[in-house]
C-alpha positions as CSV (number, residue, x, y, z in Angstrom):
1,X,5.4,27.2,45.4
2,X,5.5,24.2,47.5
3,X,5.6,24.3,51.7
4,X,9.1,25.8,52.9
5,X,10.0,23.7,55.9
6,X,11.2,26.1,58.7
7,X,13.9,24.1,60.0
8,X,16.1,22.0,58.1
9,X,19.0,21.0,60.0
10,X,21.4,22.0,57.4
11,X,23.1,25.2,58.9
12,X,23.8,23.3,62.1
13,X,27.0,23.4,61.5
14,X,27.3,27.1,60.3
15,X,26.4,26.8,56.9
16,X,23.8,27.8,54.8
17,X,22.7,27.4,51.1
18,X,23.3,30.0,48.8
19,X,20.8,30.0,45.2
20,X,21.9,26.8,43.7
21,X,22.6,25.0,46.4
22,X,26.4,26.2,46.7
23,X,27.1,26.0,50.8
24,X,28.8,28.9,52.6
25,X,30.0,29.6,55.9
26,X,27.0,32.2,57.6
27,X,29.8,34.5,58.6
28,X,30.6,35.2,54.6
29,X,30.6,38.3,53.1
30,X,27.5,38.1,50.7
31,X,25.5,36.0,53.8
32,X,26.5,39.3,55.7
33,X,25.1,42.0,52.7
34,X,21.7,39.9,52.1
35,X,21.3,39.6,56.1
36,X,21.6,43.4,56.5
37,X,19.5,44.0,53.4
38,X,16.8,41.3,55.3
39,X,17.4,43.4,58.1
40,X,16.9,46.8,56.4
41,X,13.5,44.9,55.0
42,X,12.3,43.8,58.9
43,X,12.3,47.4,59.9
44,X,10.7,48.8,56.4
45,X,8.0,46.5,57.3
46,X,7.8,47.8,61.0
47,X,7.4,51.3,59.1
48,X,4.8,50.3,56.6
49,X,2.7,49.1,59.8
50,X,2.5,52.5,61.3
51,X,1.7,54.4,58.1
52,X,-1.5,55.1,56.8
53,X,-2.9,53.8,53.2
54,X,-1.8,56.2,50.3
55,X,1.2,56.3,48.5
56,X,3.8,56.2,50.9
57,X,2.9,53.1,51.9
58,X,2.5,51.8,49.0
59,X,6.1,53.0,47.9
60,X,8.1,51.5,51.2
61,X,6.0,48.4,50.7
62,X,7.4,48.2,46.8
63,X,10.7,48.6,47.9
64,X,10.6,45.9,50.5
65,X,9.7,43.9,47.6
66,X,12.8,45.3,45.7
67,X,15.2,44.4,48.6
68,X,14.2,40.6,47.8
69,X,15.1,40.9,44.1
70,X,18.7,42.8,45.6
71,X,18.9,40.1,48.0
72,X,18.0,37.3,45.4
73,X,20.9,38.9,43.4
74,X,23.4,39.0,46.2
75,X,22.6,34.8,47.4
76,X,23.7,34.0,43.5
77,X,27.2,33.2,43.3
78,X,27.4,34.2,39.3
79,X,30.3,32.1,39.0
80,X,28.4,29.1,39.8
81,X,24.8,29.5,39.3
82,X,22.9,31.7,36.6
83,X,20.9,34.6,37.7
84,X,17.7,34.4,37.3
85,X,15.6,37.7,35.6
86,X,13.7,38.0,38.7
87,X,17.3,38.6,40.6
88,X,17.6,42.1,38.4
89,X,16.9,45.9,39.7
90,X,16.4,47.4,36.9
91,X,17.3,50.9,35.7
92,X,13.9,51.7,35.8
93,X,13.7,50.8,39.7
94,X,16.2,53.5,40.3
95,X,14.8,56.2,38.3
96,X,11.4,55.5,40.1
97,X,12.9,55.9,43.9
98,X,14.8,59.5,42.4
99,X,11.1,60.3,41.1
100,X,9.5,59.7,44.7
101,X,12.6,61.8,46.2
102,X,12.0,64.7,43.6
103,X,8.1,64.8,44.8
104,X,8.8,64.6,48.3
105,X,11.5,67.6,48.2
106,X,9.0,69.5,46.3
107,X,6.9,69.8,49.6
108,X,9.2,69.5,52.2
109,X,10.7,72.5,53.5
110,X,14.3,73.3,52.4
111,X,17.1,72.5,54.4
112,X,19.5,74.9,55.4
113,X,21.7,72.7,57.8
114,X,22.4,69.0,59.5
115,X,19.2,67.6,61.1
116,X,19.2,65.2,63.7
117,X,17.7,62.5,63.3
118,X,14.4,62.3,65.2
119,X,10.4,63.4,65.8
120,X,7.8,61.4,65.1
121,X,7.7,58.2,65.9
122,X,7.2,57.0,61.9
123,X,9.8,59.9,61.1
124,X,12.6,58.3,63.5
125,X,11.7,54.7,62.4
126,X,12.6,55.9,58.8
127,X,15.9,57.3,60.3
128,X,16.4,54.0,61.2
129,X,16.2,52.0,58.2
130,X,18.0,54.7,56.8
131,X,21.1,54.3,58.7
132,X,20.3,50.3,58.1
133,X,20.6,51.0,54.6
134,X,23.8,52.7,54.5
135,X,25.4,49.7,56.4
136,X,23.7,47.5,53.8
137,X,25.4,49.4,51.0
138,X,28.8,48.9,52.8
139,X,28.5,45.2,53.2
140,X,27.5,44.8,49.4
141,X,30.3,47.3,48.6
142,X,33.1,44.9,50.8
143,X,31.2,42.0,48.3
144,X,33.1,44.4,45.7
145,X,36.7,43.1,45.9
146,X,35.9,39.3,45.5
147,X,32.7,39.7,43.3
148,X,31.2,42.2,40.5
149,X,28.3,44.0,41.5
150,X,25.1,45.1,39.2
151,X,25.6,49.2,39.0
152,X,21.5,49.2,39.3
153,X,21.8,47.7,42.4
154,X,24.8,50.0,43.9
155,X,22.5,52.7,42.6
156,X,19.3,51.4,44.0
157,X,20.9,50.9,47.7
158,X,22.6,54.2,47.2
159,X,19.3,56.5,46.3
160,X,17.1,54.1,48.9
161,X,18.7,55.9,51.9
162,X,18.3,58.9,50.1
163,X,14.8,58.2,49.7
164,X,14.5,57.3,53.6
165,X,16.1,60.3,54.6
166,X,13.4,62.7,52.8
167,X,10.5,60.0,53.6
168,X,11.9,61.0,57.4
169,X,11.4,64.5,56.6
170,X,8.1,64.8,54.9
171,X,6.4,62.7,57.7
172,X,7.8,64.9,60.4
173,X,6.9,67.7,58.4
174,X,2.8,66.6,57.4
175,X,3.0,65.8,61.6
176,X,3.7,69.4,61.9
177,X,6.5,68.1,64.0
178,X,10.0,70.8,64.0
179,X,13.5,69.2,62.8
180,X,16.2,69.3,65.4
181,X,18.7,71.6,63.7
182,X,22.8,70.3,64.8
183,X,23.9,72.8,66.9
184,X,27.5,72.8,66.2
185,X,30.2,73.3,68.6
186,X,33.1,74.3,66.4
187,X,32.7,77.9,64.5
């Protein structure tokens, strides 16, 4: 891969080049979805920093890998550029984050009621992306009514905050640190 330049002068005008070279205003939909998924990515990294070698890592560190390839998918305009393979999440992708959720639950106490989010500072961090991710899977989801979307990678985004919610769990939990229970108002 040659040198990216850092600056090219092209957006100055609020534009920007989607895969293929096919320009778009920055404020577009699919500019918004792969920003937030970027976004989601920034703070995954932030989380990966604090965490300790071992699997977990290793896991948030493949999935900031797999918000490229979703990202990669979303910057293709289909109609106008092929995708490429390495723009496909894969079925497999999926079944793997479902895998790392089934594992976690298997340790993590049960939940009996609405937890705020919260505790450590690794645990709250995963909150975070968490919530990041759910925005990301409504801006690709607004994509929806102007473009067909890959079911893997609905699924993928979908699961991901599932994923982030239990990660959230499990690290409060091998912290030894308690989950705020809700305490509702209305009974």
């Amino acid at each position: 891969m040659k040198d990216l330049k850092v600056y090219t002068k092209t957006g100055d005008k609020g534009t920007t080049s989607l895969v293929g070279g096919v320009r778009v205003l920055k404020t577009d939909e699919r500019i918004e979805a792969y920003g937030t998924a970027d976004e989601l990515n920034s703070h995954l990294g932030l989380l990966a920093s604090l965490m300790d070698d071992g699997d977990d890592k290793q896991m948030v560190e493949n999935i900031q890998n797999k918000l490229f390839v979703v990202s990669s998918y979303l910057a293709t305009d289909q109609s106008k550029t092929a995708l490429k393979n390495c723009s496909i999440v894969a079925e497999s992708d999926v079944k793997l984050i479902e895998e790392e959720i089934d594992k976690i639950q298997e340790i993590i106490p049960r939940q009996n009621s609405f937890i705020l989010p919260g505790g450590t500072y690794k645990a709250s961090i995963a909150h975070v992306c968490r919530t990041i991710c759910r925005r990301t899977e409504r801006r690709i989801l607004a994509l929806t009514g102007e473009v067909q979307i890959d079911g893997n990678i609905l699924a993928f985004i979908n699961r991901l905050s599932d994923y982030l919610y239990v990660l959230a769990r499990k690290l409060n939990f091998i912290e030894g640190k308690d989950e705020k229970i809700w305490k509702k108002s209305c009974e």
